[in-house]
Every structure is written in structure tokens, then in C-alpha cells.
Z-matrix of the N, CA and C atoms (Angstrom, degrees):
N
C 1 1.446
C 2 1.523 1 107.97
N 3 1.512 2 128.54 1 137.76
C 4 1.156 3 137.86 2 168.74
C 5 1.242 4 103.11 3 -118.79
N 6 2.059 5 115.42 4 134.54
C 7 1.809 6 117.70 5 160.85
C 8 1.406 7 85.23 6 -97.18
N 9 1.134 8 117.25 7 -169.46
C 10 1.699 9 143.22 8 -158.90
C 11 1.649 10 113.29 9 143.98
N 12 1.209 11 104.18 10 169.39
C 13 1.241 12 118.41 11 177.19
C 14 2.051 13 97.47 12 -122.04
N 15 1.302 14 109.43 13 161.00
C 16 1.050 15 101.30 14 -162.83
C 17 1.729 16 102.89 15 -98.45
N 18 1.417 17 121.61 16 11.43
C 19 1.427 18 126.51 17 165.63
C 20 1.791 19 92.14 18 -67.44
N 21 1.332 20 126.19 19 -30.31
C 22 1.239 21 110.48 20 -154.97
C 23 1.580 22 114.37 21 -113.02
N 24 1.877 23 112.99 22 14.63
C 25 1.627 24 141.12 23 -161.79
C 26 1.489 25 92.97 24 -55.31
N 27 1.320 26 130.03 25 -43.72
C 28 1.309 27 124.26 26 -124.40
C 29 2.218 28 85.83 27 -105.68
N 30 1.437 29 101.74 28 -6.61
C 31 1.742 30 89.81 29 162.31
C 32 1.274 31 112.56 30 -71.53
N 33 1.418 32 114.97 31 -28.07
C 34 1.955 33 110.11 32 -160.30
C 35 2.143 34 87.78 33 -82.28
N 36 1.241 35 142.92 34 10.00
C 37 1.295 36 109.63 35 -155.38
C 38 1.636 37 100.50 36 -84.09
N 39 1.298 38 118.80 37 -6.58
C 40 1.649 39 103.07 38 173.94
C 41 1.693 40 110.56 39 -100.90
N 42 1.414 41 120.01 40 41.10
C 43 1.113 42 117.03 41 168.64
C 44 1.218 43 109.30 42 -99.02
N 45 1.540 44 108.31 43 -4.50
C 46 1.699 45 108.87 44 175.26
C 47 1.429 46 104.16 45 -171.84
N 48 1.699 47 114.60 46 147.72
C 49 1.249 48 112.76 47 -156.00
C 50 1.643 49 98.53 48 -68.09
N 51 1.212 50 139.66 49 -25.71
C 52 1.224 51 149.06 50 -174.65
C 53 1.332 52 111.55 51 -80.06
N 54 1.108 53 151.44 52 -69.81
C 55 1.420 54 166.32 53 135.22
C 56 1.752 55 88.50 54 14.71
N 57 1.187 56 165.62 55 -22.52
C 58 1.349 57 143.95 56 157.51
C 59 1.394 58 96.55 57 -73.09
N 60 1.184 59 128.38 58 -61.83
C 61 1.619 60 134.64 59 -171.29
C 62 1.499 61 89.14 60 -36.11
N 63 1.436 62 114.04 61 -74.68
C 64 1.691 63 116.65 62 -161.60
C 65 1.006 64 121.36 63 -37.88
N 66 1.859 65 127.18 64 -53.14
C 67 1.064 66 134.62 65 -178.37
C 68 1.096 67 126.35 66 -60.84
N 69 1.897 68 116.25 67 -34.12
C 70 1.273 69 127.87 68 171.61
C 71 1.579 70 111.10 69 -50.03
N 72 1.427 71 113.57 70 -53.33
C 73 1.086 72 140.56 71 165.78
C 74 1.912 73 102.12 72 -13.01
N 75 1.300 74 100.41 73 -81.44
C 76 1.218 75 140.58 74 -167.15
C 77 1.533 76 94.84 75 -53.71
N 78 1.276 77 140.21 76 -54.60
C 79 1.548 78 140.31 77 -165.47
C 80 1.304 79 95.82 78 -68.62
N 81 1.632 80 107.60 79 -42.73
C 82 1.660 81 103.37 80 -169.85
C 83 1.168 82 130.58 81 -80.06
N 84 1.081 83 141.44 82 -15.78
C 85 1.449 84 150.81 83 133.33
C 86 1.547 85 131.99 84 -31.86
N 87 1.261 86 122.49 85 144.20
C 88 1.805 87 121.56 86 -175.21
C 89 1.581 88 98.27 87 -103.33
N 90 1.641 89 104.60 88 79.00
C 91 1.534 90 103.84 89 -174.25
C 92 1.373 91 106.97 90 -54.05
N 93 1.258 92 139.54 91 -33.22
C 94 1.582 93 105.80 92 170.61
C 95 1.200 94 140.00 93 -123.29
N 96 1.437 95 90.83 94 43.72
C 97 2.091 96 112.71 95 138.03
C 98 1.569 97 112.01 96 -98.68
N 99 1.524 98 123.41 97 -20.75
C 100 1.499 99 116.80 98 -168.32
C 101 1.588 100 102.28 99 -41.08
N 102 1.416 101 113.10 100 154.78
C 103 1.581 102 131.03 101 175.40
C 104 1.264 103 102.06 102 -86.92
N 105 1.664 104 101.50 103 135.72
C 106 1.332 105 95.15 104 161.21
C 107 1.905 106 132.19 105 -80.33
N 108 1.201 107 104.27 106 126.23
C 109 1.596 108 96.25 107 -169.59
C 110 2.204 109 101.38 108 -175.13
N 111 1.272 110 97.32 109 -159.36
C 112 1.444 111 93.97 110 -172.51
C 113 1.933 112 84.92 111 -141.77
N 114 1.520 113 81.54 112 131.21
C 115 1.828 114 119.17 113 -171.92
C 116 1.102 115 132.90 114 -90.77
N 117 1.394 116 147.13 115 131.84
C 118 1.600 117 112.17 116 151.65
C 119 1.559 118 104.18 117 -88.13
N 120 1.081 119 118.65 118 163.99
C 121 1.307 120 144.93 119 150.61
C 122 1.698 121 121.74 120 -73.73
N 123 1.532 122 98.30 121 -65.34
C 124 1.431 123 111.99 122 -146.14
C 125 1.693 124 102.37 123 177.66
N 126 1.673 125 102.87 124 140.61
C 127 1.477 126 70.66 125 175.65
C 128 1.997 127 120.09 126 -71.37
N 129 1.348 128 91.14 127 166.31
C 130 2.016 129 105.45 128 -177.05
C 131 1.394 130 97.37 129 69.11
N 132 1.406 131 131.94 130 12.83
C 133 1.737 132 125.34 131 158.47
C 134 1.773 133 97.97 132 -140.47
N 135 1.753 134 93.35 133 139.36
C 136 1.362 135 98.89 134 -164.96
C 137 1.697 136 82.01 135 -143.54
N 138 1.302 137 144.08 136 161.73
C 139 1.320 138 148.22 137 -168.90
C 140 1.755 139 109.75 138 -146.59
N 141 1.085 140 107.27 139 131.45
C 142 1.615 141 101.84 140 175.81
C 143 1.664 142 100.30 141 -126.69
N 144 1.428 143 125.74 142 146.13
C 145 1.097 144 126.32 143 177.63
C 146 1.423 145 106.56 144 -117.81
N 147 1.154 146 131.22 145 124.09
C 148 1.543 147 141.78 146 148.90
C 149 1.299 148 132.52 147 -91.47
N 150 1.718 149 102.94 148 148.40
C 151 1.757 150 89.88 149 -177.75
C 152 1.851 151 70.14 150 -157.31
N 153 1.488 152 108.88 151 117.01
C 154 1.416 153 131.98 152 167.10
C 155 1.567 154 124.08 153 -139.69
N 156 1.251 155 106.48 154 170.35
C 157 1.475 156 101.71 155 164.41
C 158 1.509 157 102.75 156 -75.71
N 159 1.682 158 120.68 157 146.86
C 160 1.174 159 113.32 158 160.56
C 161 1.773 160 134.24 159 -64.85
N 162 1.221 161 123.68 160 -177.66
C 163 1.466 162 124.36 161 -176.74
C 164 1.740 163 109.55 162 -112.73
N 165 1.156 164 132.97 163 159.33
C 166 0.940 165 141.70 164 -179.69
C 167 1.471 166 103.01 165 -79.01
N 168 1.424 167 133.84 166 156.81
C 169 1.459 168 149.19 167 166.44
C 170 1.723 169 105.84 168 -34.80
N 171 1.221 170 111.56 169 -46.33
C 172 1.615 171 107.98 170 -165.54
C 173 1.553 172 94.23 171 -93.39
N 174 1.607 173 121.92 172 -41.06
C 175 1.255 174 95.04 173 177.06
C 176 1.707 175 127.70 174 -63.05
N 177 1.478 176 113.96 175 -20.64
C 178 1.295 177 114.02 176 -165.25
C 179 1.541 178 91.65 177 -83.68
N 180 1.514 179 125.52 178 -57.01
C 181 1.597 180 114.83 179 -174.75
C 182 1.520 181 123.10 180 -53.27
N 183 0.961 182 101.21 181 -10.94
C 184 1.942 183 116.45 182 178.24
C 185 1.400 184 110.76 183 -67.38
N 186 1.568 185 105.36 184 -8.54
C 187 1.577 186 104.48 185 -171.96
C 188 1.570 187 93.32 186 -140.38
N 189 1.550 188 130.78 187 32.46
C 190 1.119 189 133.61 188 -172.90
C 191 1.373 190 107.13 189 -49.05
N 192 1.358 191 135.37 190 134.79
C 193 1.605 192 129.62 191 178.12
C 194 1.433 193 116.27 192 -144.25
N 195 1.121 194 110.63 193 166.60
C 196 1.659 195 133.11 194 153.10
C 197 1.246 196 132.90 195 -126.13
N 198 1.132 197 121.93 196 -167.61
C 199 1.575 198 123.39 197 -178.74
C 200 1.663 199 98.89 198 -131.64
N 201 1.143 200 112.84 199 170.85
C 202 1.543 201 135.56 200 170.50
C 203 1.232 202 100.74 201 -130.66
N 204 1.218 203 154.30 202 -36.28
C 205 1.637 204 152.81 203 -170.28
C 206 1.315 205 123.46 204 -137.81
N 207 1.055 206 120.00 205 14.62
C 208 1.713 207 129.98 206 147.89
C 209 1.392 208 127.74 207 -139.28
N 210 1.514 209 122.33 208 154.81
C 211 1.557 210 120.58 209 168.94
C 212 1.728 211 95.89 210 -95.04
N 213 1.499 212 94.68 211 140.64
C 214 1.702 213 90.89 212 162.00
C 215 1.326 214 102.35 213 -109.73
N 216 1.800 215 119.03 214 145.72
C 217 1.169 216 153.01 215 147.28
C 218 1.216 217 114.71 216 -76.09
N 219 1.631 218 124.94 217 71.76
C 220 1.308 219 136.58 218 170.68
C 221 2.251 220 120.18 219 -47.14
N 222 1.065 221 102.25 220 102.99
C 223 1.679 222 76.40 221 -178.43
C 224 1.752 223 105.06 222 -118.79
N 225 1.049 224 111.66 223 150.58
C 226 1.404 225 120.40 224 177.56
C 227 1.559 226 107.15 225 -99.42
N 228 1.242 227 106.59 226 116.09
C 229 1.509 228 110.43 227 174.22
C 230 1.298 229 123.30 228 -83.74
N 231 1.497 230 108.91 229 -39.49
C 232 1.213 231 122.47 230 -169.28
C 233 1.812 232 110.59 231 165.65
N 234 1.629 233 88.14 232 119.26
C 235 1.536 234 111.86 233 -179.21
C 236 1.677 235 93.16 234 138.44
N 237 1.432 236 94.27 235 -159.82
C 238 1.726 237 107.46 236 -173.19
C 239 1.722 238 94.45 237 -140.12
N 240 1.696 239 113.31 238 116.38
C 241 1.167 240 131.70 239 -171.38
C 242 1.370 241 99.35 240 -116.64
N 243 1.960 242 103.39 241 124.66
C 244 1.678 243 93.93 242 171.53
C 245 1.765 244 87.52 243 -113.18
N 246 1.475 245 91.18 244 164.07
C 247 2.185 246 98.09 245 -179.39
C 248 1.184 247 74.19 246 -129.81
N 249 1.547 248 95.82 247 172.03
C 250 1.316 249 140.33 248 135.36
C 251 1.320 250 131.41 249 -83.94
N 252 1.789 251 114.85 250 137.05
C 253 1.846 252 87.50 251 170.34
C 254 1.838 253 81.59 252 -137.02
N 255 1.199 254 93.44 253 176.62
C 256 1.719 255 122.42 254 150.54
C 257 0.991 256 126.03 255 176.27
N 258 1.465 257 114.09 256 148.70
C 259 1.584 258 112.34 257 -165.96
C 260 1.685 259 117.87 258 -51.85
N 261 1.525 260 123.98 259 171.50
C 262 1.633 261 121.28 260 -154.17
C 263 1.879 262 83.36 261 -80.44
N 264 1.609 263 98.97 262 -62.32
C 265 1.466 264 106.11 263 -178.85
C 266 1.269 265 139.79 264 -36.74
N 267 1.789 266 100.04 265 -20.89
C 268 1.693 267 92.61 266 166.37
C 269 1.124 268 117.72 267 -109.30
N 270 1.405 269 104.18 268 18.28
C 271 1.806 270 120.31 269 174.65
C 272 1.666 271 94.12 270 -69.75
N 273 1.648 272 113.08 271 123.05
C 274 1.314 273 121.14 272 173.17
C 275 1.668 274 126.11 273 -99.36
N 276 0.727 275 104.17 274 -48.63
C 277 1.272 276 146.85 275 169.34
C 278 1.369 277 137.99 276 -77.23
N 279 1.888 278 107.62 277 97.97
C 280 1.661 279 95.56 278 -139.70
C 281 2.121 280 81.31 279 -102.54
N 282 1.305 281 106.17 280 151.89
C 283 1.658 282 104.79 281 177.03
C 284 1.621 283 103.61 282 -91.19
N 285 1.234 284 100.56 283 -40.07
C 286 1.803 285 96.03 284 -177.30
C 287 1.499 286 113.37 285 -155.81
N 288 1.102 287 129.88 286 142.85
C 289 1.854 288 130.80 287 178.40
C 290 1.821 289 99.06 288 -42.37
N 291 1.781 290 89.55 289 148.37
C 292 1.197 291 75.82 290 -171.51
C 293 1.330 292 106.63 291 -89.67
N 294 1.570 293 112.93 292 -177.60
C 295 1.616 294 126.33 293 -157.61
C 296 1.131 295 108.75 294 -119.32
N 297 1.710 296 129.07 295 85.45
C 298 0.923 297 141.98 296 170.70
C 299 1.833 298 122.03 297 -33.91
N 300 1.155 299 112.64 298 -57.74
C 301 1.180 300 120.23 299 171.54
C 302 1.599 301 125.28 300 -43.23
N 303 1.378 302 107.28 301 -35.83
C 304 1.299 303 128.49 302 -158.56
C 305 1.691 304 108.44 303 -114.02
N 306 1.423 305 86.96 304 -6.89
C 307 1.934 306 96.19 305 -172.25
C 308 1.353 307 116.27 306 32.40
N 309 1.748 308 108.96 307 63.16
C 310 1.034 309 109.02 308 178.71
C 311 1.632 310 110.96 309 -150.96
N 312 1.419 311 120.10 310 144.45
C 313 1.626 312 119.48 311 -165.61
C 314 1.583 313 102.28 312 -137.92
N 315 1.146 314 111.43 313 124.31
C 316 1.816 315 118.45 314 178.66
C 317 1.134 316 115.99 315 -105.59
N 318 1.431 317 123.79 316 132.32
C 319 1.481 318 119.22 317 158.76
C 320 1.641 319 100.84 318 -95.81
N 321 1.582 320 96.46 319 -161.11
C 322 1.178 321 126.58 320 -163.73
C 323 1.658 322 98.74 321 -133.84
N 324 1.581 323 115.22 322 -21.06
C 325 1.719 324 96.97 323 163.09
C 326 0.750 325 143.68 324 -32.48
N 327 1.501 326 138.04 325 -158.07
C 328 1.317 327 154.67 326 160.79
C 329 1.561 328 115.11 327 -125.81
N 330 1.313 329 121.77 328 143.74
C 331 1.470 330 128.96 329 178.82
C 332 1.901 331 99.68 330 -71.87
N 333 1.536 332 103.07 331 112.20
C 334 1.686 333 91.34 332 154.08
C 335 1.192 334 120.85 333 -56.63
N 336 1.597 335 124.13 334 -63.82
C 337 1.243 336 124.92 335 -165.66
C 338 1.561 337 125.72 336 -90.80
N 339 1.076 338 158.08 337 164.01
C 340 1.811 339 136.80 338 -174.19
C 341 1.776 340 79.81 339 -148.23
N 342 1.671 341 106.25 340 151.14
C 343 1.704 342 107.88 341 171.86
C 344 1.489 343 95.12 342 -175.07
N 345 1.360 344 106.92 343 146.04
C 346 1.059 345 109.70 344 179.01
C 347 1.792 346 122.68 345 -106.24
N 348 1.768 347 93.93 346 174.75
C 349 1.959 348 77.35 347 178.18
C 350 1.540 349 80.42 348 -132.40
N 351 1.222 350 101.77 349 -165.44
C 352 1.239 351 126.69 350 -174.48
C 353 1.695 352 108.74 351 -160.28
N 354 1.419 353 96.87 352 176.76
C 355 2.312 354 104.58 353 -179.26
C 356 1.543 355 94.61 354 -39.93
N 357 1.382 356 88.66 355 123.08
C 358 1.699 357 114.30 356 159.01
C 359 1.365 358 106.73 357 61.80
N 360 1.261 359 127.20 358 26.54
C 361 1.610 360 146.61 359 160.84
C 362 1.557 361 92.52 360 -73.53
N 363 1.522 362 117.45 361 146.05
C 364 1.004 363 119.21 362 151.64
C 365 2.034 364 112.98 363 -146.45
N 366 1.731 365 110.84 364 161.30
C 367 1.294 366 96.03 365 174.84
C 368 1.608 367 93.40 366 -126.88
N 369 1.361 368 119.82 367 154.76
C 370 1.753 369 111.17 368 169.68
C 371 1.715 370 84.07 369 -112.23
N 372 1.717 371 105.96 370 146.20
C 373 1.130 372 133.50 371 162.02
C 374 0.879 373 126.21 372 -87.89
N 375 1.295 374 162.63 373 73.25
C 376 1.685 375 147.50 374 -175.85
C 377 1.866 376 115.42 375 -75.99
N 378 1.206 377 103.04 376 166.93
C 379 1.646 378 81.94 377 -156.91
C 380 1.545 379 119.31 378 -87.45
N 381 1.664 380 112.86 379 33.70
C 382 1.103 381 135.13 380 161.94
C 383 1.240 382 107.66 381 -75.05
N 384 1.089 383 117.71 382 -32.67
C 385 1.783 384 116.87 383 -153.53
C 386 1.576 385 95.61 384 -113.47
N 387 1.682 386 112.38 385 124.32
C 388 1.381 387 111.61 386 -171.42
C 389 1.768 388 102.04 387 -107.31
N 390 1.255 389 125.16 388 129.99
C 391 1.646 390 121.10 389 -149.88
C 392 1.652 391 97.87 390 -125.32
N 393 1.472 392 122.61 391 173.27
C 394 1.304 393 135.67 392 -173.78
C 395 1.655 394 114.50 393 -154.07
N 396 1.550 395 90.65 394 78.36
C 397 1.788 396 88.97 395 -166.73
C 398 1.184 397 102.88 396 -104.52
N 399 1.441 398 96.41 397 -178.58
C 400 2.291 399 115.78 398 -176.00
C 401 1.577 400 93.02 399 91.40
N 402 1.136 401 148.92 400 0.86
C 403 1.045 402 141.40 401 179.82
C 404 1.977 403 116.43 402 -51.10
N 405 1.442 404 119.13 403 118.56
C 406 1.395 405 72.20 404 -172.38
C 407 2.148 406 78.62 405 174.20
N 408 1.359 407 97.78 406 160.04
C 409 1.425 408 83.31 407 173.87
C 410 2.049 409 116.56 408 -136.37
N 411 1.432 410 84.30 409 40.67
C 412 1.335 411 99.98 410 170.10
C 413 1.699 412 95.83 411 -139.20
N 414 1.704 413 91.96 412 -154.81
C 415 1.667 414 110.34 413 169.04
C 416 1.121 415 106.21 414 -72.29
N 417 1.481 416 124.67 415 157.14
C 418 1.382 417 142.54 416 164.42
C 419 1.698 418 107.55 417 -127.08
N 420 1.030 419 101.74 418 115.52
C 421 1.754 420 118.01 419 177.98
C 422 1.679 421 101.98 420 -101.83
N 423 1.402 422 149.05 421 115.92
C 424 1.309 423 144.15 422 -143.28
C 425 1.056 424 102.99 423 -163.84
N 426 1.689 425 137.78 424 140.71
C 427 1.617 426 119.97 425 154.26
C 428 1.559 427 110.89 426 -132.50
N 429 1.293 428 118.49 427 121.00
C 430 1.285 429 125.55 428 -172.82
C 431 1.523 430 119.11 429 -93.32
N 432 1.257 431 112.34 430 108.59
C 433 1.750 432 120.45 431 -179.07
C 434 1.230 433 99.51 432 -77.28
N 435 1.241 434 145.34 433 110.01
C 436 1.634 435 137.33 434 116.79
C 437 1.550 436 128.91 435 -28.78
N 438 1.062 437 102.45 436 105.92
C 439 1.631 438 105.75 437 173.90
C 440 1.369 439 101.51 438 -122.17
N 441 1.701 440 109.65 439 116.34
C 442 1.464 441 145.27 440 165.94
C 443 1.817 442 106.51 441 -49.67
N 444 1.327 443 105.34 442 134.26
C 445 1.594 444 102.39 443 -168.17
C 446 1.280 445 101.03 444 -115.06
């Protein structure tokens, strides 16, 4: 897991051959006019934008997850977002097989750590790190890059 601010995106771009594309991505856009909706990028980068009320702690860990075939590039546009994380390995406790289609795997843990971001905060997930986001007790305005591994 990496926090950052996104003045500082463009150190992580050799952590993955995609991750320069993304960030570029990311400078070039008027994050707060982007639409909310689901994007391509490029192929192996796909972007979804949200703007909701947030979820409470139990509702967001109730759906604790990971990935098997993408990193997410979490960004905070605007509001105050708390997550959850904890590592995949001390995830015990599986909630359901995972969902290929949906590239997505749930436990039934608990988040060790909780942190928040804020405008132009961002966290990347890799699918080690199992997370619990939307946490929050206003709106959350957010746009999530998928990058294909």
C-alpha cells in the first residue's frame, strides 16, 4: 500500500509499467468537473468516478475486499475518506469464493489500520492489501483507476 498526495504521483510511476500512463492520466483531467461514471483509459487502465454519501465503519468492512488482477489508484477528490486496510495474509477468514468476473475477493476480517485522505490524497492498493473504503459521514467525490497487472 502507498498514501501520497498526488503533487508527488509521478515518484511511484516505475512501480508499474502502467502507473506513468495513470498518473499522466490523472494531471490531465479537471478532477472536479470529471463525470461520475466508469471509463476507459487505455487498454489495462479503466477509471470509475464516484460521488456518494459515505458508509459507516461496519457497513464498509462488511464488504472488506481485494483484487487478484488489478491495483487500485484510490483518489480523493473531495470530502474526507476514512479506509480500512490489512495485509491479504492475515486475512483469515474468507466471506465468499472469489469472483472472477468481478475481480473481486471478501473476507469477513477486520481492518487493523483505518486513515484517512482528503482532495488530491490518494492510496494504491495492490492485491496484497485487503481495504474498506467510502467510510465517511458526508459526500465522497473519488475516482478509481484500475490498472491491469
Amino acid at each position: 500500500m502507498i498514501i501520497d498526495t498526488l503533487d508527488n504521483a509521478a515518484k511511484y510511476s516505475s512501480v508499474h509499467p502502467l502507473f506513468a500512463k495513470a498518473f499522466e492520466f490523472l494531471y490531465s483531467i479537471d478532477l472536479k468537473n470529471v463525470e461520475v461514471g466508469k471509463y476507459e483509459i487505455s487498454e489495462g487502465l479503466n477509471y470509475v468516478v464516484v460521488e456518494k454519501e459515505g458508509m459507516t465503519a461496519e457497513e464498509s468492512t462488511a464488504k472488506f475486499e481485494c483484487h487478484n488482477k488489478h491495483i487500485d489508484i484510490q483518489l480523493c477528490i473531495r470530502g474526507k475518506e476514512k479506509l480500512g486496510w490489512k495485509p491479504r495474509n492475515d486475512c483469515k477468514s474468507l466471506k465468499a469464493e472469489y469472483n472472477a468476473e468481478k475481480d473481486v475477493l471478501f473476507y469477513n476480517d477486520s481492518p487493523d489500520t483505518f486513515f484517512e485522505l482528503t482532495d488530491n490524497q490518494f492510496v494504491i492498493f495492490f492485491p496484497e492489501d485487503v481495504h474498506a473504503p467510502m467510510i465517511a459521514d458526508g459526500i465522497i467525490k473519488k475516482l478509481i483507476v484500475k490498472v491491469r497487472i
